[in-house]
Every structure is written in C-alpha cells, then in structure tokens.
PDB file of N, CA, C and O in Angstrom, chain B, residues numbered from 101:
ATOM      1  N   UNK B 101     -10.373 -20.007  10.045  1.00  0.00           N
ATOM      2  CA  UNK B 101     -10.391 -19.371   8.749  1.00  0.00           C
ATOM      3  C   UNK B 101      -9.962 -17.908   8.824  1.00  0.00           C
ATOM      4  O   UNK B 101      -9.233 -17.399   7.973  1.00  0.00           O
ATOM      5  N   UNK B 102     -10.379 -17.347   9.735  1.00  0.00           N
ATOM      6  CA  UNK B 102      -9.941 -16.122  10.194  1.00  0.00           C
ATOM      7  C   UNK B 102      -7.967 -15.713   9.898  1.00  0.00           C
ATOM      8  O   UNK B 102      -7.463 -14.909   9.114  1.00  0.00           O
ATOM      9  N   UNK B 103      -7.521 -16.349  10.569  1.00  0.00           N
ATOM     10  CA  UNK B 103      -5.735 -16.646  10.157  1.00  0.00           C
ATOM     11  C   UNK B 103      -5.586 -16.666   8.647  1.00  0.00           C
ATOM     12  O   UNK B 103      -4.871 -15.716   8.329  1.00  0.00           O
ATOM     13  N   UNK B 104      -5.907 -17.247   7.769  1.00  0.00           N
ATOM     14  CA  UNK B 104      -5.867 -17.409   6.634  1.00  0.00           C
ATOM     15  C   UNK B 104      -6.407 -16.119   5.839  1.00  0.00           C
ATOM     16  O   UNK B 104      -5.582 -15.478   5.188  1.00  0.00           O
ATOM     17  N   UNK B 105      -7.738 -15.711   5.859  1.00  0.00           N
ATOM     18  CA  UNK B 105      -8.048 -14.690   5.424  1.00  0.00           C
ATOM     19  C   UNK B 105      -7.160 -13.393   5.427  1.00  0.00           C
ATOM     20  O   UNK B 105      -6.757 -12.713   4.484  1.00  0.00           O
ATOM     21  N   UNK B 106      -6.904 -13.211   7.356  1.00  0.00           N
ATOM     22  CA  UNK B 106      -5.889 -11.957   7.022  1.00  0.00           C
ATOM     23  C   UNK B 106      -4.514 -12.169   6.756  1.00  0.00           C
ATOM     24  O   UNK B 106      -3.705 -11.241   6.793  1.00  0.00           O
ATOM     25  N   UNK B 107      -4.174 -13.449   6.465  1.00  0.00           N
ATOM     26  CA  UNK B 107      -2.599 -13.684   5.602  1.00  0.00           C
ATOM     27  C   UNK B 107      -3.132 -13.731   4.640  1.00  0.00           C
ATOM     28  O   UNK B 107      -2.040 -13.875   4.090  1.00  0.00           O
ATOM     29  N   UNK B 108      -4.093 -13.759   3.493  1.00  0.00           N
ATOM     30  CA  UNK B 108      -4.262 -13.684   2.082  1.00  0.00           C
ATOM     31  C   UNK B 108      -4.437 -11.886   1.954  1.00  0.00           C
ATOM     32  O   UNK B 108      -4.223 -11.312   0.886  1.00  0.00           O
ATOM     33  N   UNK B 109      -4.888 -11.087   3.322  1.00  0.00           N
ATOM     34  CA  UNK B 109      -5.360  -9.751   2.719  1.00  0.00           C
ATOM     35  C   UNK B 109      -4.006  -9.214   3.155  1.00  0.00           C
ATOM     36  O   UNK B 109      -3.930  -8.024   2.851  1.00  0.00           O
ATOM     37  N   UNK B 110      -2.747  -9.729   3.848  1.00  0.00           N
ATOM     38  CA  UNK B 110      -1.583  -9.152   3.609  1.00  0.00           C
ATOM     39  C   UNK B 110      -0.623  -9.225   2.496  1.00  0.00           C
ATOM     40  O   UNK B 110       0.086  -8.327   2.042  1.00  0.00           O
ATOM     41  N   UNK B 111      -0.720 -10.353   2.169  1.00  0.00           N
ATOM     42  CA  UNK B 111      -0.340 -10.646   1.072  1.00  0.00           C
ATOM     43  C   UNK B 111      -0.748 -10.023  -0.262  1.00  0.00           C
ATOM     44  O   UNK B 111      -0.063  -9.623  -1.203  1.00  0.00           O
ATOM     45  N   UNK B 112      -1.804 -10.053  -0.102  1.00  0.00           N
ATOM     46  CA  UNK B 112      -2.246  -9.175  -1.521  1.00  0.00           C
ATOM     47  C   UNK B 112      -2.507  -7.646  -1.545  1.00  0.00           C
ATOM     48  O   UNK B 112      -2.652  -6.959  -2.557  1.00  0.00           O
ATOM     49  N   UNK B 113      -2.548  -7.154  -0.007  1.00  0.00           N
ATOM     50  CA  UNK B 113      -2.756  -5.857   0.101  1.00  0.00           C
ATOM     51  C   UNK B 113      -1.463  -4.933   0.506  1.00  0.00           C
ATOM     52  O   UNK B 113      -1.033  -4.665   1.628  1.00  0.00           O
ATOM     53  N   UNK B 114      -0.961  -4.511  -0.870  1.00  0.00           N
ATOM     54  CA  UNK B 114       0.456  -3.956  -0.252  1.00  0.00           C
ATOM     55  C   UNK B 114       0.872  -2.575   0.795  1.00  0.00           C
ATOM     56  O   UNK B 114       1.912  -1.919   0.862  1.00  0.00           O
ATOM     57  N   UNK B 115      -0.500  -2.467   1.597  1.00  0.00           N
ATOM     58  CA  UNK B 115      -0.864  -0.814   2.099  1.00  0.00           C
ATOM     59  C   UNK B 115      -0.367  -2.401   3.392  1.00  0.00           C
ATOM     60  O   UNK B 115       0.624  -2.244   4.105  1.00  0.00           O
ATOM     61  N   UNK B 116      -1.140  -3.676   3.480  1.00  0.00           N
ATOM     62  CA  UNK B 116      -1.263  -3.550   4.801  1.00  0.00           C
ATOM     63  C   UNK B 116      -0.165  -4.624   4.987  1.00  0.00           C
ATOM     64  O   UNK B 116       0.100  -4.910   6.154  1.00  0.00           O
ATOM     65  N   UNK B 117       0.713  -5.448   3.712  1.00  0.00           N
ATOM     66  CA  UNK B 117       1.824  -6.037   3.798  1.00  0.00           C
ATOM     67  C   UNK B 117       2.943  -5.161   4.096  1.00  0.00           C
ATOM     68  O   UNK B 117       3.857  -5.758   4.664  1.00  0.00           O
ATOM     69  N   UNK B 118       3.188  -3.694   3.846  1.00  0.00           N
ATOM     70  CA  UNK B 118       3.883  -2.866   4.536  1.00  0.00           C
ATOM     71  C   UNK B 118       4.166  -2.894   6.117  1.00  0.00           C
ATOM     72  O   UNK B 118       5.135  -3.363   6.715  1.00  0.00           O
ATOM     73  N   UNK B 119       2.838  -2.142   6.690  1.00  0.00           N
ATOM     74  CA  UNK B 119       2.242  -2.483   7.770  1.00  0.00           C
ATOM     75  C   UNK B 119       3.015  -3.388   8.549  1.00  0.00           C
ATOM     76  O   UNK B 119       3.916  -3.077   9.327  1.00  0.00           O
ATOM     77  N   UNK B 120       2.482  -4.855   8.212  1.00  0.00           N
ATOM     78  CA  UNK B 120       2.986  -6.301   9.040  1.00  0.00           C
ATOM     79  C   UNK B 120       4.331  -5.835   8.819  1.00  0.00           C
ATOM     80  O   UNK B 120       4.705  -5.225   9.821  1.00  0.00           O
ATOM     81  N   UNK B 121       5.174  -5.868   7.960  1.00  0.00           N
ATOM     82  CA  UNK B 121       6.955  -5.693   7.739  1.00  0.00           C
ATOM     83  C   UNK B 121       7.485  -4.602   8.617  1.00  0.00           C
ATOM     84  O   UNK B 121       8.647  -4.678   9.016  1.00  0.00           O
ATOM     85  N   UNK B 122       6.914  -3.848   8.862  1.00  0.00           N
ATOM     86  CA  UNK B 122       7.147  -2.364   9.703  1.00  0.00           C
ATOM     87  C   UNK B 122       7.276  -2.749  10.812  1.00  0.00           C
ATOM     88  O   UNK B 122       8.195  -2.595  11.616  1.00  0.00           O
ATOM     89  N   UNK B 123       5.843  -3.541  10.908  1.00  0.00           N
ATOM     90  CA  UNK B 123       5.645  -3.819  12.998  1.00  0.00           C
ATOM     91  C   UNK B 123       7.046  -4.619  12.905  1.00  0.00           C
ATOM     92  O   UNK B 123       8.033  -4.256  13.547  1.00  0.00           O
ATOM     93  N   UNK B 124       7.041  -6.293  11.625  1.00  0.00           N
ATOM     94  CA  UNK B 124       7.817  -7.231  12.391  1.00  0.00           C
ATOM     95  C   UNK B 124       9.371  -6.959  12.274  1.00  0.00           C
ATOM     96  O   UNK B 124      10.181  -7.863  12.479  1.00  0.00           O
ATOM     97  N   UNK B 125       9.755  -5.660  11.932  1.00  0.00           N
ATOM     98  CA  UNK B 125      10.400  -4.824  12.107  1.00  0.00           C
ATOM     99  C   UNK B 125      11.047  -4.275  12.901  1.00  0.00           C
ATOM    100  O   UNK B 125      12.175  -4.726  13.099  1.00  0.00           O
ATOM    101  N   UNK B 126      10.731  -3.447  13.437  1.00  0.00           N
ATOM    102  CA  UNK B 126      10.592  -3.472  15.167  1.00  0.00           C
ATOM    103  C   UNK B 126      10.271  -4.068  16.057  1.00  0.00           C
ATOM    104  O   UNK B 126      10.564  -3.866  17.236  1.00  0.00           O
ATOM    105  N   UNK B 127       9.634  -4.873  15.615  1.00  0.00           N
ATOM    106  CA  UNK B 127       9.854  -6.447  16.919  1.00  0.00           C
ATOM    107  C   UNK B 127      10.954  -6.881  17.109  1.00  0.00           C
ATOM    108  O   UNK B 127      11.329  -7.362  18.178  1.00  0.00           O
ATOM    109  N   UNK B 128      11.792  -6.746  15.842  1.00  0.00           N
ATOM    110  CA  UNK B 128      13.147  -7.738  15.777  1.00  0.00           C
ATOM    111  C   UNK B 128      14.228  -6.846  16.302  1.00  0.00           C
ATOM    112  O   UNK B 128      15.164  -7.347  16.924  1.00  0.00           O
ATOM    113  N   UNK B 129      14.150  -5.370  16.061  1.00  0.00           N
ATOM    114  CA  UNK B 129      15.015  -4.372  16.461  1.00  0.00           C
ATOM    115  C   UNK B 129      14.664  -4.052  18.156  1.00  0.00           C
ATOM    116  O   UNK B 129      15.613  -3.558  18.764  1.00  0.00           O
ATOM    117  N   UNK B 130      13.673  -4.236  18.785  1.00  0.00           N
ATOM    118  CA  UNK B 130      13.496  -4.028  20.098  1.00  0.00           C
ATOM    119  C   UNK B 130      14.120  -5.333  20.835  1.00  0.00           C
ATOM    120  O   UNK B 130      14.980  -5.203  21.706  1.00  0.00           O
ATOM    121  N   UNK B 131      13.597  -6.685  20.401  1.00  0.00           N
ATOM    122  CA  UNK B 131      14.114  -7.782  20.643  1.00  0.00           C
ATOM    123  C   UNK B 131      15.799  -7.724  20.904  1.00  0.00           C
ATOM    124  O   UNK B 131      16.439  -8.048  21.904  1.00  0.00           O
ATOM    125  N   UNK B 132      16.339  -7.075  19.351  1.00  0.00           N
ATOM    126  CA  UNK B 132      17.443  -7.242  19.846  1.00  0.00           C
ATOM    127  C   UNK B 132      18.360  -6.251  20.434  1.00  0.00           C
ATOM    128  O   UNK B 132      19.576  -6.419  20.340  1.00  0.00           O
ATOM    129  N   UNK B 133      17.762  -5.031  21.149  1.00  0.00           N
ATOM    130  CA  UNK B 133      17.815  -4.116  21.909  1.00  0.00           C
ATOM    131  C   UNK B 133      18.181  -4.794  23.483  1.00  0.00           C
ATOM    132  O   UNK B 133      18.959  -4.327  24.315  1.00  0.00           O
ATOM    133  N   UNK B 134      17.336  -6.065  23.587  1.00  0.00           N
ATOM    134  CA  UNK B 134      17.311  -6.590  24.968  1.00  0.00           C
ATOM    135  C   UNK B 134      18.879  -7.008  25.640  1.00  0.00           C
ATOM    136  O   UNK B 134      19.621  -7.220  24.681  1.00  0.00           O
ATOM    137  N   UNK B 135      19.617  -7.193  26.928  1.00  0.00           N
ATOM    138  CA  UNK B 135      20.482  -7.159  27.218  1.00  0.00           C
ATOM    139  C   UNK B 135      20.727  -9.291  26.817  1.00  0.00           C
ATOM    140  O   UNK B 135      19.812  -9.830  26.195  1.00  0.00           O
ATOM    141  N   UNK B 136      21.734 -10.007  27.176  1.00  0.00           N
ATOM    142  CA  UNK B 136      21.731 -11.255  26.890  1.00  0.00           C
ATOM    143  C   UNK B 136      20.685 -12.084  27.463  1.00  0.00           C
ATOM    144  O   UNK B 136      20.000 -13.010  27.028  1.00  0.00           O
ATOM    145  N   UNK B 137      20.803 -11.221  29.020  1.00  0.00           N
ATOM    146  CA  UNK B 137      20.257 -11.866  30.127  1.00  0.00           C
ATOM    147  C   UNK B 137      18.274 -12.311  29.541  1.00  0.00           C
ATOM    148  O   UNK B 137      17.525 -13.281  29.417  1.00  0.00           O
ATOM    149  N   UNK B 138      18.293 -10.730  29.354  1.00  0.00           N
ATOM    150  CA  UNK B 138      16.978 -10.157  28.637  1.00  0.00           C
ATOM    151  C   UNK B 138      16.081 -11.635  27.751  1.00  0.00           C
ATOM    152  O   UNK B 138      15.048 -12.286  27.907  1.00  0.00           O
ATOM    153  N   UNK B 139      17.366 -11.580  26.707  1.00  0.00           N
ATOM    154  CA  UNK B 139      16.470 -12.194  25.516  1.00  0.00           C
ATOM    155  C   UNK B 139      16.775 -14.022  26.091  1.00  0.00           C
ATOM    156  O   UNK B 139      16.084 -14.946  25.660  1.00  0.00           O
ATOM    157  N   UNK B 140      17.715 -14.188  26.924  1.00  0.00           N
ATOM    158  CA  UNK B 140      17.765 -15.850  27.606  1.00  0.00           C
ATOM    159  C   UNK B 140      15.977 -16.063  27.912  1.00  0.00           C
ATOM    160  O   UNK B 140      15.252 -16.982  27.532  1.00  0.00           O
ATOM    161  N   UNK B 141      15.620 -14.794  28.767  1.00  0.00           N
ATOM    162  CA  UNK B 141      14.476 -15.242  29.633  1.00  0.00           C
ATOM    163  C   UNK B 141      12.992 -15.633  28.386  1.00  0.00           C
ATOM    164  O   UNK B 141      12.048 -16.420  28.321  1.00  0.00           O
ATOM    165  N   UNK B 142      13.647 -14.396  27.496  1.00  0.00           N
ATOM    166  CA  UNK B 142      12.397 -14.071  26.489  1.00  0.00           C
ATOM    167  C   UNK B 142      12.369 -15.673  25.903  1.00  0.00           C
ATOM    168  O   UNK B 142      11.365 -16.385  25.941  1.00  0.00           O
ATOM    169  N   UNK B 143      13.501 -16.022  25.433  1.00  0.00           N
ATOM    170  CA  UNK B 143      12.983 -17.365  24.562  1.00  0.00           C
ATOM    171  C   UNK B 143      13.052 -18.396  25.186  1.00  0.00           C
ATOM    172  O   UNK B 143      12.555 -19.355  24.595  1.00  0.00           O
ATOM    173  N   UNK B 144      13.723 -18.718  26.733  1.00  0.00           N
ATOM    174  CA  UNK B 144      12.855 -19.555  27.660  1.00  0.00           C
ATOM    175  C   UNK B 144      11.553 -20.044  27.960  1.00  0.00           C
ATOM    176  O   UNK B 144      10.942 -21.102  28.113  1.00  0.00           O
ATOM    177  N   UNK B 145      11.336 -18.347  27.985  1.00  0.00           N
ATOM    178  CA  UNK B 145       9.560 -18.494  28.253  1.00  0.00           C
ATOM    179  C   UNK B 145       8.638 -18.542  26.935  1.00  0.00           C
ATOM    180  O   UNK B 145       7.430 -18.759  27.029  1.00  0.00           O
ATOM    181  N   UNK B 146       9.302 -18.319  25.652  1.00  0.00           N
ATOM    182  CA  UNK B 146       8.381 -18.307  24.988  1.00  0.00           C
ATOM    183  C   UNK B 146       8.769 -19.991  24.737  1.00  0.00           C
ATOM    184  O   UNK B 146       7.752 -20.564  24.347  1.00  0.00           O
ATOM    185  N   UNK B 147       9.950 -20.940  24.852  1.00  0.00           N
ATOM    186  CA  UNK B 147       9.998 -21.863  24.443  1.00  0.00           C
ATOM    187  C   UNK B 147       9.003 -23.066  25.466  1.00  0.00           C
ATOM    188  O   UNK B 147       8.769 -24.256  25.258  1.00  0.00           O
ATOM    189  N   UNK B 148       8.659 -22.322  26.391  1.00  0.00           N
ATOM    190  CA  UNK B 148       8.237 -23.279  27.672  1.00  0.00           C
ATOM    191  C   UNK B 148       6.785 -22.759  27.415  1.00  0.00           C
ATOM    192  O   UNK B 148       6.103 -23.479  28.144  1.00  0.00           O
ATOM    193  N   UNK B 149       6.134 -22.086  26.913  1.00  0.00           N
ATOM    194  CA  UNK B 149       4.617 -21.603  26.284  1.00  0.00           C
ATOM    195  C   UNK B 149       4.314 -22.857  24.962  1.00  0.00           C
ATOM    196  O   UNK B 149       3.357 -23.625  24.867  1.00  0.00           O
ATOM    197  N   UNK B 150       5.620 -22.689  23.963  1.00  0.00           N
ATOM    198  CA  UNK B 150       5.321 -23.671  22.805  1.00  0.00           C
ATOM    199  C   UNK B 150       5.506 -24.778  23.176  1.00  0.00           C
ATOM    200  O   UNK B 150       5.303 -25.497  22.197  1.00  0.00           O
ATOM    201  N   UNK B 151       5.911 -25.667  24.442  1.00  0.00           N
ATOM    202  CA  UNK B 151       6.131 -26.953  24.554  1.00  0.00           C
ATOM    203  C   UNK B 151       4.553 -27.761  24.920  1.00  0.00           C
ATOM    204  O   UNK B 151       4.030 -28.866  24.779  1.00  0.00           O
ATOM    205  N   UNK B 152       4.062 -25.706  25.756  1.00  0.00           N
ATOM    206  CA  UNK B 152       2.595 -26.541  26.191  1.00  0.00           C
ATOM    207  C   UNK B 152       1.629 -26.371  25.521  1.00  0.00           C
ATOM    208  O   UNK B 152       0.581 -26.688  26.085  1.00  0.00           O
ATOM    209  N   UNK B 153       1.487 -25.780  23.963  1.00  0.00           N
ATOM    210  CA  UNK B 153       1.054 -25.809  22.882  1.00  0.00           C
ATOM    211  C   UNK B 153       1.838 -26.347  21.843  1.00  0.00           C
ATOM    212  O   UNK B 153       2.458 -25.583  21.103  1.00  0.00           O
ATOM    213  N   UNK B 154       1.891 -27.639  21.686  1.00  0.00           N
ATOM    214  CA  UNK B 154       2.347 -28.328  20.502  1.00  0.00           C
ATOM    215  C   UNK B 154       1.801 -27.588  19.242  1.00  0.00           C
ATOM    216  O   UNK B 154       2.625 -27.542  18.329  1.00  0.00           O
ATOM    217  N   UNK B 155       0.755 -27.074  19.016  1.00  0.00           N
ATOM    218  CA  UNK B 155       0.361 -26.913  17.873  1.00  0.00           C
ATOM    219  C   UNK B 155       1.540 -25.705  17.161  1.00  0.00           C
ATOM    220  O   UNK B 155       2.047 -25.730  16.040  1.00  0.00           O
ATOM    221  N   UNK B 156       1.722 -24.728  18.238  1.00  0.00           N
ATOM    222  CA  UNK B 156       2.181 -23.774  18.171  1.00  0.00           C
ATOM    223  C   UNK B 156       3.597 -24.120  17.017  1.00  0.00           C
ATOM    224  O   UNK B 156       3.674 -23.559  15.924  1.00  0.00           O
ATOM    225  N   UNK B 157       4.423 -24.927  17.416  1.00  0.00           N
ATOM    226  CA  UNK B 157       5.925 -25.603  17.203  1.00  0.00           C
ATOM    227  C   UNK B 157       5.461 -26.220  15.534  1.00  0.00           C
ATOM    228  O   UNK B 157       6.031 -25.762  14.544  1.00  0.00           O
ATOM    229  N   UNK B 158       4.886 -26.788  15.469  1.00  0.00           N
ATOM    230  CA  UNK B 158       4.419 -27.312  14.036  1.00  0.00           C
ATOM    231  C   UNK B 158       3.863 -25.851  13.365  1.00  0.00           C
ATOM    232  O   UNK B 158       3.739 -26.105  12.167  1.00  0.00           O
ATOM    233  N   UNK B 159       3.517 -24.597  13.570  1.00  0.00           N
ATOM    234  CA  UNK B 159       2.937 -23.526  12.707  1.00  0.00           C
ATOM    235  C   UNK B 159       4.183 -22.939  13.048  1.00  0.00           C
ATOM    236  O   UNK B 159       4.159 -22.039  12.208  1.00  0.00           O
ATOM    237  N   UNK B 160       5.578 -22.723  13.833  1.00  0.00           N
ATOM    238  CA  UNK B 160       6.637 -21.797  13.764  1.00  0.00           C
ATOM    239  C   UNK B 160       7.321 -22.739  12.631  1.00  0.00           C
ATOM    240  O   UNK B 160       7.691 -22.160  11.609  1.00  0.00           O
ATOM    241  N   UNK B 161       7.524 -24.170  12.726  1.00  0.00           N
ATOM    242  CA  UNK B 161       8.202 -25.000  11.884  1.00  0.00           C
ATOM    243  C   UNK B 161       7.733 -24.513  10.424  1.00  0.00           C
ATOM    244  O   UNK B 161       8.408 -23.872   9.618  1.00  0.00           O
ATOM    245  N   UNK B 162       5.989 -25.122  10.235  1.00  0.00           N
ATOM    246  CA  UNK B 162       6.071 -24.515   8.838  1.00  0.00           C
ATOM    247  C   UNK B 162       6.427 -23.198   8.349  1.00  0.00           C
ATOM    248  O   UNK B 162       6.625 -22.911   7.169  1.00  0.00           O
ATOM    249  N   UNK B 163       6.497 -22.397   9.375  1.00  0.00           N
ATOM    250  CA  UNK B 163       6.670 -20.615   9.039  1.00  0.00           C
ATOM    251  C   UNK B 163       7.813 -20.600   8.487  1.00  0.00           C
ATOM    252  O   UNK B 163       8.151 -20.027   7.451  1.00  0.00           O
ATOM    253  N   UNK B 164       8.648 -21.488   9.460  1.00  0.00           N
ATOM    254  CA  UNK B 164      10.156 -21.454   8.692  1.00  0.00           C
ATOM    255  C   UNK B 164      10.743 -21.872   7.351  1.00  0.00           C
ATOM    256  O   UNK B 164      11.381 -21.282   6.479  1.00  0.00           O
ATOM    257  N   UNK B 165      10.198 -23.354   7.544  1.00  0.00           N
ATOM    258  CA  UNK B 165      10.288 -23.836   5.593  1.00  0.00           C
ATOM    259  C   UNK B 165       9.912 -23.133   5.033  1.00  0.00           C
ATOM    260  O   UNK B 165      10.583 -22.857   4.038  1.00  0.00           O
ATOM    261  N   UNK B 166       8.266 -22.148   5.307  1.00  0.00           N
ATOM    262  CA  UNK B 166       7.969 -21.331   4.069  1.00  0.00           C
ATOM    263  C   UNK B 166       8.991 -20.435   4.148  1.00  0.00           C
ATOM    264  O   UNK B 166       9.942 -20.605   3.386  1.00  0.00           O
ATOM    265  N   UNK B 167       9.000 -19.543   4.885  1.00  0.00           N
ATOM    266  CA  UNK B 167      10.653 -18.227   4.395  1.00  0.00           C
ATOM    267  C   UNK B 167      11.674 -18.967   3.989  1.00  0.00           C
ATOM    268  O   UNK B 167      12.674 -18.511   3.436  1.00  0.00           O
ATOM    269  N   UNK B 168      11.565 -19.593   4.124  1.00  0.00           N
ATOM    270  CA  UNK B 168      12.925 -20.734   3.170  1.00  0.00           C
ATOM    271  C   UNK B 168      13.063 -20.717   1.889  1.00  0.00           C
ATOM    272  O   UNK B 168      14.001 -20.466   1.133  1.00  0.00           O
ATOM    273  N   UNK B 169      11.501 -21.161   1.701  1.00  0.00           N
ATOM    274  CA  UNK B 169      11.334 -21.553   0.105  1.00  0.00           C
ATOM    275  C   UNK B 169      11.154 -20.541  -0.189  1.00  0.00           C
ATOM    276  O   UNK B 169      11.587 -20.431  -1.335  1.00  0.00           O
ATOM    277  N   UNK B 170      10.496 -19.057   0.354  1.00  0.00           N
ATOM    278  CA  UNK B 170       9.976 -18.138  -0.124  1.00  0.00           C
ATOM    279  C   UNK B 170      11.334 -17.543  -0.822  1.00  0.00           C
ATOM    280  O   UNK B 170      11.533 -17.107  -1.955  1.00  0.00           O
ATOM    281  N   UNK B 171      12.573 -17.776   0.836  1.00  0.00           N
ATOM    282  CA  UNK B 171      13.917 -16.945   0.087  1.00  0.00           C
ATOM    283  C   UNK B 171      14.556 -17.255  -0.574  1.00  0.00           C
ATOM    284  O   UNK B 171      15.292 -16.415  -1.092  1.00  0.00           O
ATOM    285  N   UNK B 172      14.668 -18.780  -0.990  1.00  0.00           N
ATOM    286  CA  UNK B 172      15.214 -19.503  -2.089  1.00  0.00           C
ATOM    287  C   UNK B 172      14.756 -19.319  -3.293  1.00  0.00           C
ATOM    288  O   UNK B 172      15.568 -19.299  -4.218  1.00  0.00           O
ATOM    289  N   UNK B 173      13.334 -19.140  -3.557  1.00  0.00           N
ATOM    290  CA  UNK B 173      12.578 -18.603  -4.856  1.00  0.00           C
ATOM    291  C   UNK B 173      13.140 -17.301  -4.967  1.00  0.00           C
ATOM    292  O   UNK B 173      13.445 -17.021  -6.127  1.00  0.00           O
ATOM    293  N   UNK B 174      13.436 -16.178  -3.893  1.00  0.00           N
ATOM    294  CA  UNK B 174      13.610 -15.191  -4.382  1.00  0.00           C
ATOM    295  C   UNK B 174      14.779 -15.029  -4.625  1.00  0.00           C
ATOM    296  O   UNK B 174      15.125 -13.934  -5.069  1.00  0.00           O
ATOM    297  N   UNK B 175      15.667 -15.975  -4.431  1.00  0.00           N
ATOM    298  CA  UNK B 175      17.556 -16.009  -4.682  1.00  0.00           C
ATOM    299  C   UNK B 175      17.578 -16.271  -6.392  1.00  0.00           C
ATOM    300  O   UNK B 175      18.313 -15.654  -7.163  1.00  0.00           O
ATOM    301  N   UNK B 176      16.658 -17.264  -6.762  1.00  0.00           N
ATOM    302  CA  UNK B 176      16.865 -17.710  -7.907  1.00  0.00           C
ATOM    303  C   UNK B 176      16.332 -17.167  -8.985  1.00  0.00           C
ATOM    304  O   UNK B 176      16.822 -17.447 -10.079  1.00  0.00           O
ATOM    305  N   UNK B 177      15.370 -16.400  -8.902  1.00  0.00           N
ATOM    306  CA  UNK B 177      15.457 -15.190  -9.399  1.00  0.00           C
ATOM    307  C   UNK B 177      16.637 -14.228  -9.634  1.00  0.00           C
ATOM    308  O   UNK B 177      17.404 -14.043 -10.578  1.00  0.00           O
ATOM    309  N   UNK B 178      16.509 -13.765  -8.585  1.00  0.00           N
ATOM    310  CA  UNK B 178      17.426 -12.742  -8.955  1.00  0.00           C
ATOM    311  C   UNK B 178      18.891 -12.947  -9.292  1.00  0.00           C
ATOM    312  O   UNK B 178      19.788 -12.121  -9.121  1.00  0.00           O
ATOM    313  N   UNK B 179      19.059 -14.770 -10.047  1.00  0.00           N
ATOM    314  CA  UNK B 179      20.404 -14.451 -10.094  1.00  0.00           C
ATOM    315  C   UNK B 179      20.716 -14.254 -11.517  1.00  0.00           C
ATOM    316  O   UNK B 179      21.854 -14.221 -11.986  1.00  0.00           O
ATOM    317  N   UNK B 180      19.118 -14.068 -12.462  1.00  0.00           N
ATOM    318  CA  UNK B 180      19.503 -13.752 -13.662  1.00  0.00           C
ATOM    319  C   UNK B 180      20.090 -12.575 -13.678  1.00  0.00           C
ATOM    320  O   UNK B 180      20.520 -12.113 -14.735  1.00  0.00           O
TER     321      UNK B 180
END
C-alpha cells in the first residue's frame, strides 16, 4: 500500500510531482551521458535483475501502457 499512497501524493501534490520529474530527469540525462559500452552493461544487468523478478517486468509493462494512454489522452486534447 505504501507504493500506491506515494504515487497518489505525487500525483496530487504538485510541490512533490515536480520533484519526481526533476530527479526522473536527470536520470535520463545522466543515463544518456553513459558511453555505448556504458549503457549495453546498464540494461544487461538491469534486464538480467528483471528476469529474476518476474514481478518486476509485469509493473515496467504496465508503466508503459499507462504513459501510453496517459500520452494519448494528452495528444487528444490538445488537438482542439
């Protein structure tokens, strides 16, 4: 329940939904700072971590449909 709670208090708290966007921000800009070699190893190992947590692969999967739908809702919007 814990997971859920602080994705409902990011979501609704725009001091600390900033926050999360900032860090995952610079996660993505350091990430892709890394040389080829770099980021081969990074998602090797993170892919050989999620094989031995199945659960893991089913919560990146749904993560993905949701930014999907999230960015598709927000396309269709804005194409008034």
């Amino acid at each position: 329940m814990g997971n859920i709670d602080a994705g409902q208090r990011i979501l609704n708290d725009p001091q600390a939904r900033d926050l999360f966007l900032k860090e995952r921000h610079n996660h993505i800009a350091n990430y892709e700072k890394l040389s080829d070699e770099m980021k081969k190893k990074f998602n090797d190992d993170v892919l050989q971590t999620m094989q031995q947590h199945l659960a893991a692969l089913k919560i990146i999967k749904d993560s993905k449909s949701f930014a999907e739908y999230k960015q598709d809702s927000m396309n269709s919007e804005n194409q008034t």
